[in-house]
C-alpha positions as CSV (number, residue, x, y, z in Angstrom):
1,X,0.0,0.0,0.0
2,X,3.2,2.5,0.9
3,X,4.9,1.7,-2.7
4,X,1.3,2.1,-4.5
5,X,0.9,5.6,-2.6
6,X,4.8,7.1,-3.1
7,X,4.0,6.5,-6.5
8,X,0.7,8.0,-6.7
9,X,2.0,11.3,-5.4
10,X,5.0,11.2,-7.3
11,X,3.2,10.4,-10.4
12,X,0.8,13.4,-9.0
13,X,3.7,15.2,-8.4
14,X,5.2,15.2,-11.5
15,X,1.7,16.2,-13.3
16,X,1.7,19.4,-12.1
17,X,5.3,20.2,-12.6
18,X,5.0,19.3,-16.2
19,X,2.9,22.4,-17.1
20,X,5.1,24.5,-15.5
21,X,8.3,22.7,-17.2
22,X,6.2,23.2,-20.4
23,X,5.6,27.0,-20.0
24,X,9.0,27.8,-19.1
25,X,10.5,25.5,-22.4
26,X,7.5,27.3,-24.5
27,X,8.8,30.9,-23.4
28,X,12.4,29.9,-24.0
29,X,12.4,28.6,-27.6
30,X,9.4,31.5,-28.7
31,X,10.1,32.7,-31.4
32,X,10.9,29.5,-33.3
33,X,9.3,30.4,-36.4
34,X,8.3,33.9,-37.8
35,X,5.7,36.1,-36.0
36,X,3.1,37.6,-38.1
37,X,1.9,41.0,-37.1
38,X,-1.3,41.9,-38.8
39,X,-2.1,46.2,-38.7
40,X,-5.9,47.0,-40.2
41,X,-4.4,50.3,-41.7
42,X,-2.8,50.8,-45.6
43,X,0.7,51.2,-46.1
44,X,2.1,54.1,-46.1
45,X,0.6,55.8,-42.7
46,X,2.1,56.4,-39.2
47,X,0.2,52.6,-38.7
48,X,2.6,51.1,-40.9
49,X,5.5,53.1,-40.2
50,X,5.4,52.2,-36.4
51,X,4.3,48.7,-37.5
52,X,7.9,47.9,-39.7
53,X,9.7,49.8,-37.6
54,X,9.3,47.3,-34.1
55,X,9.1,44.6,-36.5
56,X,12.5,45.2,-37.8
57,X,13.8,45.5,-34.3
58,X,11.8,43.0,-32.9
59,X,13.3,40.7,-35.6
60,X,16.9,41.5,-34.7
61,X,16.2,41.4,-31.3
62,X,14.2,38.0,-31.1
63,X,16.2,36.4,-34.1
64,X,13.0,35.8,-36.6
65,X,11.4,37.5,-38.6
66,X,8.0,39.6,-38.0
67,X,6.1,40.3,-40.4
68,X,3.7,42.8,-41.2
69,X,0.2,41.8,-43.1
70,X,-1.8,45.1,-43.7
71,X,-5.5,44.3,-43.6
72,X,-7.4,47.4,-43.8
73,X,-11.3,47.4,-43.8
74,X,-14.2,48.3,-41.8
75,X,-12.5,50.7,-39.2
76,X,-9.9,48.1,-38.7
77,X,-11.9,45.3,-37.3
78,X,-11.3,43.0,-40.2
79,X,-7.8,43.0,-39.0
80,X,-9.1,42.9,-35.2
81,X,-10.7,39.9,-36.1
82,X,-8.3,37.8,-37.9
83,X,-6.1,38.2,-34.8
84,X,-9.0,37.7,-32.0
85,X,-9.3,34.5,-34.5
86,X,-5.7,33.2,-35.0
87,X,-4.3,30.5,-32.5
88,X,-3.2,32.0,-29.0
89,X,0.1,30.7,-29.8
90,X,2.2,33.8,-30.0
91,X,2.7,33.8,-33.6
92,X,-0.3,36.1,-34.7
93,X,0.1,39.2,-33.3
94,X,-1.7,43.1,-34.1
95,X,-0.9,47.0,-34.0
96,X,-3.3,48.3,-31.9
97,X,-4.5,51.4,-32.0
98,X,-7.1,53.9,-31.1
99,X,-9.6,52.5,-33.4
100,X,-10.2,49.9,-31.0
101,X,-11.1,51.5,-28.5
102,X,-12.9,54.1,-30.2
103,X,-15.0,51.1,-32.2
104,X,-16.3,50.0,-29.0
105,X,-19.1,52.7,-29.0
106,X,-18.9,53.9,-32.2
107,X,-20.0,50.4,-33.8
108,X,-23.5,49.1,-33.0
109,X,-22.8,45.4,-33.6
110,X,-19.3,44.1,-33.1
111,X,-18.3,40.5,-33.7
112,X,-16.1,41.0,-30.6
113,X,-14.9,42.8,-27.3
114,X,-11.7,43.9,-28.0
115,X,-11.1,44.1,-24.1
116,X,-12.4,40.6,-23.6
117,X,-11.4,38.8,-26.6
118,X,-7.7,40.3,-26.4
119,X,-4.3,40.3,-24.7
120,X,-2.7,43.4,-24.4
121,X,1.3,43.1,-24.6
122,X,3.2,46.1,-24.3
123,X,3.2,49.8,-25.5
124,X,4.7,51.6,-28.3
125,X,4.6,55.0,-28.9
126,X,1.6,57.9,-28.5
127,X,2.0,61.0,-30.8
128,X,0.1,64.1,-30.8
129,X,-1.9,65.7,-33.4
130,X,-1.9,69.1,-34.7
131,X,-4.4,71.6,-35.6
132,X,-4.4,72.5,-39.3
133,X,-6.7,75.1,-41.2
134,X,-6.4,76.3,-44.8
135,X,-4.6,79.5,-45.0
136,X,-7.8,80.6,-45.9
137,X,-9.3,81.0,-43.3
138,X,-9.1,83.8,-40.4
139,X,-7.4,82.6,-37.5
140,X,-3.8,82.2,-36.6
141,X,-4.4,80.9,-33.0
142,X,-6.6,78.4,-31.2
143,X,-8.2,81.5,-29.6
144,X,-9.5,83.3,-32.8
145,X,-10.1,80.0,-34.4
146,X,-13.0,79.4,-31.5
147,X,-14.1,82.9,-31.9
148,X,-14.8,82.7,-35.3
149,X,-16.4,79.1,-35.2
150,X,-18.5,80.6,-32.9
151,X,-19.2,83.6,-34.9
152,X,-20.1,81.0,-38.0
153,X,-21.5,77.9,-36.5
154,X,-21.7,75.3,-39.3
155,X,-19.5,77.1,-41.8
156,X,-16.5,75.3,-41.7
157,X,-15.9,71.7,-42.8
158,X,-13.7,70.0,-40.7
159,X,-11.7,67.0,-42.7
160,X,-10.8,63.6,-41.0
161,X,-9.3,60.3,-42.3
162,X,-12.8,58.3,-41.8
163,X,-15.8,58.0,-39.3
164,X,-14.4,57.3,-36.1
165,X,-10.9,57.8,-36.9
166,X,-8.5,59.8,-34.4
167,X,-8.6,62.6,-36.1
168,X,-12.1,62.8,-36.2
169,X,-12.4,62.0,-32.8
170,X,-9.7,64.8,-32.1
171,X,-11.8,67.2,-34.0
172,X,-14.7,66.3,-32.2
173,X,-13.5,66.6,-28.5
174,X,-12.3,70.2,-29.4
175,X,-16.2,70.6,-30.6
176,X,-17.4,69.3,-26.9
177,X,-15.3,71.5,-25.2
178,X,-15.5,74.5,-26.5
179,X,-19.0,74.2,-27.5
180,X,-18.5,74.9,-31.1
181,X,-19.6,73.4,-34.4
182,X,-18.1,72.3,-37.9
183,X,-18.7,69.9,-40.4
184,X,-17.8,66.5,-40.5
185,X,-16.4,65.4,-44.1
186,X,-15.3,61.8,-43.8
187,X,-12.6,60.8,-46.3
188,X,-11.2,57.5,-47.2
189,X,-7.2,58.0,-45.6
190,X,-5.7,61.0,-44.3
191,X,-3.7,61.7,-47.7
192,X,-6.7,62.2,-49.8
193,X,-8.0,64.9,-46.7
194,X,-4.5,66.7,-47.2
195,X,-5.2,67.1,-50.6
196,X,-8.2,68.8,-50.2
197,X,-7.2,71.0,-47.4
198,X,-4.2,72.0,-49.2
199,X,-7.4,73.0,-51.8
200,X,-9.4,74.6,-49.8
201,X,-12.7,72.7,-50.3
202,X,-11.9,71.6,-46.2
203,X,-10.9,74.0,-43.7
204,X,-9.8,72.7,-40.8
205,X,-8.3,69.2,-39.8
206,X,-6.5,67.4,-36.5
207,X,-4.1,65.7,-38.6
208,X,-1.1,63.3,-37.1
209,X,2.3,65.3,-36.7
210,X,4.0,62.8,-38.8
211,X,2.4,63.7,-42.1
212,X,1.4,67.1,-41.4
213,X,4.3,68.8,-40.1
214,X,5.8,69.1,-43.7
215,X,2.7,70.9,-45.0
216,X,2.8,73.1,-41.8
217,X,6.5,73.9,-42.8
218,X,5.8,74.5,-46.3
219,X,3.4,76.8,-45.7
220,X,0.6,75.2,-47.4
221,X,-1.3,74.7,-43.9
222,X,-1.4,76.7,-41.0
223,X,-0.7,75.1,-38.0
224,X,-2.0,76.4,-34.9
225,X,-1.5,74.2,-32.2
226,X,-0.8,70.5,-31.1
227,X,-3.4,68.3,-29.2
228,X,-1.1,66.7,-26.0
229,X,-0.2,67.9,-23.5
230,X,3.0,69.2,-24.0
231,X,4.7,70.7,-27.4
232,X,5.7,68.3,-30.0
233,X,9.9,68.8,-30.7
234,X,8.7,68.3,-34.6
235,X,6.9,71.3,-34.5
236,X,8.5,73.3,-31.2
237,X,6.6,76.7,-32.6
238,X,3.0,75.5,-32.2
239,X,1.6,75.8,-28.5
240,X,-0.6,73.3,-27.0
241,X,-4.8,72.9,-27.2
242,X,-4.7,72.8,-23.8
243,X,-3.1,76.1,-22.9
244,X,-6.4,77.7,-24.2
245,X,-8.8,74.7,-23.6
246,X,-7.6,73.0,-20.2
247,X,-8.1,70.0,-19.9
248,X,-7.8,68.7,-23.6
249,X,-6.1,66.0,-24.8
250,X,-6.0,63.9,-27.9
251,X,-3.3,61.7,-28.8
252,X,-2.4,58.9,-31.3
253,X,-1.3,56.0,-29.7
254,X,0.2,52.2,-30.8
255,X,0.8,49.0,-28.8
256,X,1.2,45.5,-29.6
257,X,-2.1,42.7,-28.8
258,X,-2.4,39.1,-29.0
259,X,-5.5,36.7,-29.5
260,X,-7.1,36.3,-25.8
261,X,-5.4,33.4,-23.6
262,X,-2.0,33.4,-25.1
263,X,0.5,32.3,-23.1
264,X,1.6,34.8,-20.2
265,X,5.0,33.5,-20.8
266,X,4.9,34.5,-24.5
267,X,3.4,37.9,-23.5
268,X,5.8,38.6,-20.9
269,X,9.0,37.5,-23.3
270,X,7.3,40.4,-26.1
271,X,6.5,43.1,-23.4
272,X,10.4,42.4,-22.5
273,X,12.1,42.9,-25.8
274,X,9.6,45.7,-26.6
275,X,10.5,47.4,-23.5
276,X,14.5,46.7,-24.0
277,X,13.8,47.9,-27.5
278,X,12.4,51.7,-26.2
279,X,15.0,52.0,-24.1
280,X,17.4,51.4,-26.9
281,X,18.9,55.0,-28.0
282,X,18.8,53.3,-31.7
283,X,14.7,52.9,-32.1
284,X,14.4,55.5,-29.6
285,X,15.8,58.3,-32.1
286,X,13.8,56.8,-35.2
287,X,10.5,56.9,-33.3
288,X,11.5,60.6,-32.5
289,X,11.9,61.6,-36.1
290,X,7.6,60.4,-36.2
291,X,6.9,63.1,-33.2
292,X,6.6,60.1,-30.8
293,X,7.2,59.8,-27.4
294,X,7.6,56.3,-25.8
295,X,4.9,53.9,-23.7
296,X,6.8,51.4,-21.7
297,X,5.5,49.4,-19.4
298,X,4.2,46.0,-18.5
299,X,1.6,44.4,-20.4
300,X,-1.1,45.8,-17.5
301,X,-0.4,49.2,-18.1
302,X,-1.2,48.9,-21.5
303,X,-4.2,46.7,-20.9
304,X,-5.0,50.0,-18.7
305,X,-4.5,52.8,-21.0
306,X,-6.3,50.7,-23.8
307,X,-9.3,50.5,-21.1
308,X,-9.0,54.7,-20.4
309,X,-9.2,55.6,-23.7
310,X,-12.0,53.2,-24.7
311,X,-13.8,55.0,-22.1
312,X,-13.1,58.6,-22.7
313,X,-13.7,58.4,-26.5
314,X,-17.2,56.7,-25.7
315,X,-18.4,59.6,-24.2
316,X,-16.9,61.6,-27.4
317,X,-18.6,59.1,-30.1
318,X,-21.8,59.7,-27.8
319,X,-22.0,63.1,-28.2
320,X,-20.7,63.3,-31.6
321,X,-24.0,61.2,-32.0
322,X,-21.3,59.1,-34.5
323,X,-22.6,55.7,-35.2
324,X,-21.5,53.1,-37.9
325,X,-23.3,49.8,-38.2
């Protein structure tokens, strides 16, 4: 009976140690094949950019390759979707981005809870956005930019890269708090809005620094101010929102997700080499050159921020009365 029960236990024994032998042999050979990273954005944008840039140094860090699959569509939630789909194994992995947490009230049906259905894994950069008008129009400052919105309600159309989008959302905040009112023109991408602000047939736009600042330069926009909270080193000149609204605050943000119940260990070996990777002066100065500043931290902070922001731009899409179905 004393043999029979020494082997039970160490037969029980050895059961739950195997798991554990398991997870730390699973986080020790991850990567062993490459990591896809899919972004629900076109090439070409900030999206993209931030997405090949961690790739390339998560590559050389990690030592294989990650790459990026650009799925855009339906506010990004085709790419969402793919990834809330893919095995939890660590090898499908997604930009996130404000869209999804903006998507959370701005869509009526969802296939998914991005909160729920997700893992967040580390954070990337967050990057302000500027106020841009046609030179056209008659204000040089946030001040006399308010003044004459209020002067003209409706008169203005305000440009945006699509329903939902940051920079609508941006636009739209500024609206809430300062009680004024412009028109919404959707567009499909920020590049074909540029166009037609540089035109004049839009007036006023929250664009991303990255792609804006050399139209602000140029002189073909008039920049007036930047939407974080402090001034952006891109474009030094340009005060902040919040110096003549207090309390605003709009800001473009990326982070890395995984499908819901991937393996901690794989989440805490990414969050690692992301956060080695922002401290690294390397990365650090080519995510500077995009007006970025830097969001390390554990996989919990993210999952926190991602949770803030999905909160505060629900009460925005609410009283934008923005809705896509």
């Amino acid at each position: 009976m004393t043999l029979h029960r020494r082997r039970f236990l160490r037969l029980a024994a050895s059961a739950v140690a195997l798991p554990a032998v398991s997870r730390g042999a699973l986080a020790q050979t991850y990567p062993a094949r490459p990591v896809k990273m899919i972004i629900g954005y076109p090439p070409g944008g900030s999206a993209d950019i931030t997405a090949r840039l961690i790739a390339q140094f998560l590559s050389e860090r990690l030592g294989q390759p990650f790459i990026v699959e650009s799925r855009p569509g339906a506010g990004t939630n085709i790419a969402t979707e793919a990834v809330i789909n893919a095995p939890a194994d660590g090898y499908t992995l997604m930009l996130v981005a404000p869209a999804n947490a903006i998507n959370a009230t701005l869509y009526e049906k969802l296939n998914h809870n991005y909160l729920r259905d997700t893992a967040q894994v580390a954070g990337l950069i967050r990057f302000p956005n500027v106020v841009v008008v046609n030179p056209s129009v008659p204000a040089t400052t946030i001040p006399e930019l308010i003044a004459y919105l209020k002067a003209n309600p409706g008169k203005l159309n305000m440009a945006s890269s699509g329903n939902g989008s940051t920079i609508h959302m941006s636009g739209e905040l500024f609206k809430m708090m300062t009680g004024t009112d412009m028109i919404h023109v959707p567009y499909r991408g920020g590049a074909l809005a540029l166009t037609d602000m540089i035109g004049g047939q839009v007036q006023v736009m929250f664009d991303n620094v990255p792609t804006a600042a050399e139209f602000v330069r140029s002189g073909k926009l008039r920049g007036l101010a930047v939407t974080s909270t402090e001034r952006s080193h891109v474009l030094p000149e340009l005060p902040t929102v919040a110096q003549f609204v207090p309390g605003y605050e709009a800001s473009a943000w990326y982070g890395l997700g995984a499908p819901k119940n991937t393996p901690v260990e794989i989440v805490e070996t990414l969050n690692k080499a992301v956060n080695a990777i922002l401290a690294d002066p390397v990365p650090v100065a080519r995510y500077k050159e995009l007006g970025a500043s830097l969001l390390p931290g554990t996989a919990a902070e993210f999952t926190k921020l991602v949770a803030d922001e999905t909160e505060k731009w629900g009460k925005v899409v609410t009283f934008a009365g923005a809705k896509v179905t």
